[in-house]
C-alpha positions as CSV (number, residue, x, y, z in Angstrom):
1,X,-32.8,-33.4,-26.9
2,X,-32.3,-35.2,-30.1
3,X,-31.9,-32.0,-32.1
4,X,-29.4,-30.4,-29.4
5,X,-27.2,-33.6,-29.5
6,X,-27.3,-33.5,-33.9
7,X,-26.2,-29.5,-33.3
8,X,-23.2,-30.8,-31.3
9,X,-22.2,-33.4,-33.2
10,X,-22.2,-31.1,-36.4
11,X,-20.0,-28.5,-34.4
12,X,-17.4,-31.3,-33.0
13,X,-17.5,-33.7,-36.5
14,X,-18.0,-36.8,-34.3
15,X,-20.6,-38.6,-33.8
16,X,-21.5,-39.0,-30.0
17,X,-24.1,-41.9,-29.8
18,X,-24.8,-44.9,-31.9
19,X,-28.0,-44.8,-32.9
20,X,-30.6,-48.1,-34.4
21,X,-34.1,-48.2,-34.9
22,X,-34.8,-49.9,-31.5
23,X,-31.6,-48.9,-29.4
24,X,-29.2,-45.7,-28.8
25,X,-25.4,-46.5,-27.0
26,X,-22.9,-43.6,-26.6
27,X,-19.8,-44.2,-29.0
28,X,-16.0,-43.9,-27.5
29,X,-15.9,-40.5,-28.1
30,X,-19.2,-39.7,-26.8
31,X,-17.8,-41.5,-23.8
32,X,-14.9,-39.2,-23.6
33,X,-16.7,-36.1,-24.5
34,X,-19.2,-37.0,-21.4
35,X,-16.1,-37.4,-18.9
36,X,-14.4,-33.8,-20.0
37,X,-18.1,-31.9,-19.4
38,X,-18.0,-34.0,-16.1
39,X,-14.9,-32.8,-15.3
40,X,-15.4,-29.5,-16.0
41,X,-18.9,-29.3,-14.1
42,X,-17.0,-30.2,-11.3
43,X,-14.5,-27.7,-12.0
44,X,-16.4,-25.0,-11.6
45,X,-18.8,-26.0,-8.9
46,X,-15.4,-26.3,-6.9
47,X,-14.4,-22.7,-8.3
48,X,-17.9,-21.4,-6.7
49,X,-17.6,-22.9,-3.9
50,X,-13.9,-21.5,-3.6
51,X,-15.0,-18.0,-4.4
52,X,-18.0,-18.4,-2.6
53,X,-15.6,-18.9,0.6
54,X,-13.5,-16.2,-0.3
55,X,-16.7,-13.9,-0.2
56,X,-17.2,-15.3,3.4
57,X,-14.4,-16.0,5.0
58,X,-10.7,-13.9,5.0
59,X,-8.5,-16.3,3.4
60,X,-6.2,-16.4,0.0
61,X,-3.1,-13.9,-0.9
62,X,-3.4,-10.3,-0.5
63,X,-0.8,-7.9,-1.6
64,X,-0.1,-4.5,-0.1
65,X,2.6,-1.9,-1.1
66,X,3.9,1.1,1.2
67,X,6.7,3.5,1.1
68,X,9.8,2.0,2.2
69,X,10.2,4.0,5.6
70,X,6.5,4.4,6.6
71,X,5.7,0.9,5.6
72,X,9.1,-0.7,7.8
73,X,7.8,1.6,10.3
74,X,3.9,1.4,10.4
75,X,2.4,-1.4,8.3
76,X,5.6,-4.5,8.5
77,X,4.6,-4.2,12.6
78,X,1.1,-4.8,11.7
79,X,1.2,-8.3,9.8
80,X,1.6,-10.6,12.3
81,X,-1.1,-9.0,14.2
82,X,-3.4,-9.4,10.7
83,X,-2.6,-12.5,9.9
84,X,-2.5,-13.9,13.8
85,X,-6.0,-12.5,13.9
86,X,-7.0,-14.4,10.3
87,X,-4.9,-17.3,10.0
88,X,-6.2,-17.9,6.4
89,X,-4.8,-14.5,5.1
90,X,-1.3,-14.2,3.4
91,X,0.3,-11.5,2.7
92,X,3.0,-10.1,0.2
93,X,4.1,-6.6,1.7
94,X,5.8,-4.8,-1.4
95,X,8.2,-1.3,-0.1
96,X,8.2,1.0,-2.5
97,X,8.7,4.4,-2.4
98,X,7.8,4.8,-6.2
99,X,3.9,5.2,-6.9
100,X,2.9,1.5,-8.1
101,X,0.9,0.6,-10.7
102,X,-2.1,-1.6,-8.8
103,X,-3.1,-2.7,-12.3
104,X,0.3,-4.2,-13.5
105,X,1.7,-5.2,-10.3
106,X,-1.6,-7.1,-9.4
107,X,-1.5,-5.2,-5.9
108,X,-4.5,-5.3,-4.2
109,X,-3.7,-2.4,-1.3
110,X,-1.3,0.7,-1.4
111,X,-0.6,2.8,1.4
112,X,0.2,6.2,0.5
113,X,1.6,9.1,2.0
114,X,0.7,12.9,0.9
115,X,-1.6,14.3,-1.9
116,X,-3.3,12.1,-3.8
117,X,-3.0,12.2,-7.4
118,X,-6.7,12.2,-9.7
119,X,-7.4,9.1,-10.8
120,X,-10.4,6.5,-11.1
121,X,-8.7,4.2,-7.6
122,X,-10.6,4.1,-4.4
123,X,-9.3,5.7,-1.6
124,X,-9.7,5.2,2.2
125,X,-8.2,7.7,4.9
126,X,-6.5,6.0,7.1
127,X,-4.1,8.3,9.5
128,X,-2.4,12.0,9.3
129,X,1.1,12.1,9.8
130,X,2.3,15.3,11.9
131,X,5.4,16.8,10.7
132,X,8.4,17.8,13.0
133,X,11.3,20.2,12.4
134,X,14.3,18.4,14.8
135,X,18.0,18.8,15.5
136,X,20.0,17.6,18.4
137,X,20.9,19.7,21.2
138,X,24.6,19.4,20.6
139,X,23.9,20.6,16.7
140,X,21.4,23.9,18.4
141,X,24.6,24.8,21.0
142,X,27.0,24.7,18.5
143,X,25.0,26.7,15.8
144,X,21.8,28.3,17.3
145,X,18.6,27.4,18.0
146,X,16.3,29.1,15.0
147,X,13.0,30.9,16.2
148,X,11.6,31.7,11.9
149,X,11.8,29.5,9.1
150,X,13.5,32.1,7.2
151,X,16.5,31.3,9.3
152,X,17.2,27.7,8.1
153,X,18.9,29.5,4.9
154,X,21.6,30.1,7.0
155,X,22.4,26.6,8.6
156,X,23.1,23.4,8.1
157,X,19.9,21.3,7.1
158,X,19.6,17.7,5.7
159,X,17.3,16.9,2.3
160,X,15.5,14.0,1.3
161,X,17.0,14.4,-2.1
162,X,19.5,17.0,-4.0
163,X,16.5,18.1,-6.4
164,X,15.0,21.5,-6.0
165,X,11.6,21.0,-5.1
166,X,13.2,18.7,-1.4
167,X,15.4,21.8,-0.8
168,X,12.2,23.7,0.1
169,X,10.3,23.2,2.9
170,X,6.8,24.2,3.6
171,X,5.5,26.1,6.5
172,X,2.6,28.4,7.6
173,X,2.7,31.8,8.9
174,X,-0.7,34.2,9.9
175,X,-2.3,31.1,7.9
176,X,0.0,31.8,4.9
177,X,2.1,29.6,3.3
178,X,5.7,30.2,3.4
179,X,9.0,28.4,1.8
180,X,12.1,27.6,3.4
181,X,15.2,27.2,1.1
182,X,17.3,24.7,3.0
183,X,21.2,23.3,1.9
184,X,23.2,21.5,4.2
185,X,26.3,18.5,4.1
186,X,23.9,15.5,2.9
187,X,21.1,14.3,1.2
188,X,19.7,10.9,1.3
189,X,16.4,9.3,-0.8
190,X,15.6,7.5,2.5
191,X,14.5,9.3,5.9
192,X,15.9,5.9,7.2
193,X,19.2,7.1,5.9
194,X,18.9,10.8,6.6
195,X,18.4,10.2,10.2
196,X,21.6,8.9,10.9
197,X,23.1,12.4,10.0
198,X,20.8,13.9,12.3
199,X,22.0,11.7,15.6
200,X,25.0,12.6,14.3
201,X,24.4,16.3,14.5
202,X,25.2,17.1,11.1
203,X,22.1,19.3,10.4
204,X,18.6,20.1,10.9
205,X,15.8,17.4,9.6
206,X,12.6,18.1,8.6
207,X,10.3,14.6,9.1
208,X,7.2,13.0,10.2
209,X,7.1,13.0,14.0
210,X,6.3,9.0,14.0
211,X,9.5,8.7,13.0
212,X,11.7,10.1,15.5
213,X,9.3,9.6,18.4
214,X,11.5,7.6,20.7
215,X,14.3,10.1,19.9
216,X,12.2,13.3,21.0
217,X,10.7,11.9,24.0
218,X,14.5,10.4,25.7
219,X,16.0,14.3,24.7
220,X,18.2,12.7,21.7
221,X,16.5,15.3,19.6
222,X,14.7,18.6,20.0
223,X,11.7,20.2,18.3
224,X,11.8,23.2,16.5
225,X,8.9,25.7,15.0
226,X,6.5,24.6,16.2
227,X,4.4,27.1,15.7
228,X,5.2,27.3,12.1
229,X,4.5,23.5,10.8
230,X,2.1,22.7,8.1
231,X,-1.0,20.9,8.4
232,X,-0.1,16.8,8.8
233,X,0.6,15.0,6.0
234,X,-3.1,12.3,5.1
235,X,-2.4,8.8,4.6
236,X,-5.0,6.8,2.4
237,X,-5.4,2.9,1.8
238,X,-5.9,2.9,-2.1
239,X,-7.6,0.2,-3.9
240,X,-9.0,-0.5,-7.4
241,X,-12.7,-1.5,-7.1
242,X,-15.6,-0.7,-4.0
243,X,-17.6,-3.4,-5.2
244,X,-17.5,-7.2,-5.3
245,X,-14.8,-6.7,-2.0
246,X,-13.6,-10.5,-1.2
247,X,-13.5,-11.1,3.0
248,X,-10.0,-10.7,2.9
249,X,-9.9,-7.7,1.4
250,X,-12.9,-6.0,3.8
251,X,-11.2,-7.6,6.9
252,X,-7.4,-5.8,5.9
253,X,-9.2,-2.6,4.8
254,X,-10.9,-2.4,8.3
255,X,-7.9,-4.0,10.4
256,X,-5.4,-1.0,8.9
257,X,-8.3,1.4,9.4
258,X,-8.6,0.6,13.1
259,X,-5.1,0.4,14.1
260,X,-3.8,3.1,11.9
């Protein structure tokens, strides 16, 4: 003990206790030296304990990041059902339709829509998403209701965007992939957006069902090639690490999965 105590007095260049041939008394700074380890004991029994009930029990800030249409849609509906069910949970819901960095934004949860891209993340499949070719029936009596997608060249059809690649739309024939070139009066980054044009009866839309549910089952809009549409479109619940899961974490990861 006596050794260890000369080591630590060498490293700080004080001297800690006082010492005599028949007594030993701790000097100021040994004093104040004792209080800061104290402190910090306590510190970090109170950060284990913390953690320790984050390991256990869903509670502390998660934050989860979604495309803007599917996450106002699918996942904003959601929260107050999560956090109703564990009160200790909050949540930051981030709408993005750019692909976030998890790393950089310090998300903990990403809901994505389509392919995913190769990369050392963990993903979880949550939900397909079934595509739907619509119009409404005052846009199919004015112009014609088409029975091949090779017919959508010749009318009016709405586009996520004006680049190329959203001005082709995918579907399968005999189990072969065909493409679609589409043009029509607008184009909108946001399906939000987009479907406004297509109440309006400005062209045909090509979407996932989930959003224009309501409008297909009170007549507002009408299906179309059916029997061409691609396979539905996976969603996945991405996250950085498998291991070491806190209970909030775990108890999002299986609420989404369940209700999704």
């Amino acid at each position: 003990m006596s050794k260890a105590i000369k080591k630590l007095e060498q490293e700080l260049n004080l001297r800690l206790l006082q010492r005599t041939t028949r007594t030993m008394t701790v000097t100021i700074e040994g004093r104040a030296f004792y209080e800061y380890c104290r402190e910090m004991m306590s510190q970090a029994e109170a950060a284990e304990q913390h953690l320790g009930s984050l390991r256990d029990t869903p509670g502390g800030l998660i934050r989860i990041t979604a495309p803007v249409t599917f996450g106002s849609v699918q996942i904003a509906p959601l929260i107050p059902e999560l956090l109703q069910q564990y009160p200790e949970i909050n949540v930051d819901l981030l709408l993005d339709d750019k692909r976030v960095d998890l790393v950089t934004q310090q998300v903990d949860i990403a809901i994505r829509c389509g392919q995913l891209e190769s990369s050392s993340l963990i993903a979880k499949r949550l939900n397909d998403l079934p595509l739907v070719v619509v119009a409404t029936p005052a846009f199919l009596a004015k112009h014609g209701t088409p029975t091949h997608p090779h017919e959508l060249a010749n009318l009016p059809c709405l586009s996520h965007s004006s680049h190329a690649v959203d001005r082709r739309w995918t579907f399968l024939e005999n189990n072969q992939e065909i493409t679609a070139r589409i043009k029509g009066p607008m184009n909108a980054n946001n399906n939000f957006a987009l479907k406004q044009g297509l109440l309006a009866s400005l062209g045909i839309a090509y979407l996932p069902r989930y959003q224009v549910t309501e409008q297909l089952a009170n007549g507002q809009l009408v299906p179309l090639l059916e029997d061409y549409l691609p396979t539905p479109t996976p969603v996945h619940a991405v996250y950085r690490h498998r291991q070491h899961l806190s209970a909030a974490m775990r108890a999002a990861l299986e609420f989404f999965t369940a209700r999704l």
